[in-house]
C-alpha positions as CSV (number, residue, x, y, z in Angstrom):
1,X,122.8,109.5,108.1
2,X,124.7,112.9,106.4
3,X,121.9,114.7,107.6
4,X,121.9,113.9,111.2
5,X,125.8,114.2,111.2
6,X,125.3,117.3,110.1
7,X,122.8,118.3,113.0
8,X,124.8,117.1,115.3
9,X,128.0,119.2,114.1
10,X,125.9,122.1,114.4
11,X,124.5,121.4,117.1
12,X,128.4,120.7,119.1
13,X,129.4,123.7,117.4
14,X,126.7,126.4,118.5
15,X,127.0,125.2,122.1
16,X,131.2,125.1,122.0
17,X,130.4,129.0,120.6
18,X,127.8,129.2,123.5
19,X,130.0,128.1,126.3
20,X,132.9,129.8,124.8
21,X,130.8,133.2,125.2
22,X,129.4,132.2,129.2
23,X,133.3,131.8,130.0
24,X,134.5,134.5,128.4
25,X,131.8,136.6,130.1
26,X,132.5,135.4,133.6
27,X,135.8,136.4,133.3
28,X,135.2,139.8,132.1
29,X,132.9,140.0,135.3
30,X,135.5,139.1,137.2
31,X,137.9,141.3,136.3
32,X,135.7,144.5,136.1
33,X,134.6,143.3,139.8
34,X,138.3,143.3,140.6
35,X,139.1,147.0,138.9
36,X,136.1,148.1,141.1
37,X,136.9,146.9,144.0
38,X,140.5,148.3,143.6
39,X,139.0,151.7,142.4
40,X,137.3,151.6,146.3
41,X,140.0,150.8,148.3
């Protein structure tokens, strides 16, 4: 019972840290897209 608790922290934490990253990339996308775009006009 411990043991699969433990899993499944794990688990919830490494894709929490996972999405976390996605997001944070997106936005950083974003914005560089948005300095480009500005550098151009």
């Amino acid at each position: 019972m411990q043991i699969s608790f433990f899993a499944k922290l794990v688990l919830f934490l490494t894709l929490y840290c996972i999405s976390d990253l996605s997001v944070k990339k997106n936005i950083l996308r974003k914005t560089i897209n948005r300095a480009n775009r500005a550098k151009k006009v």
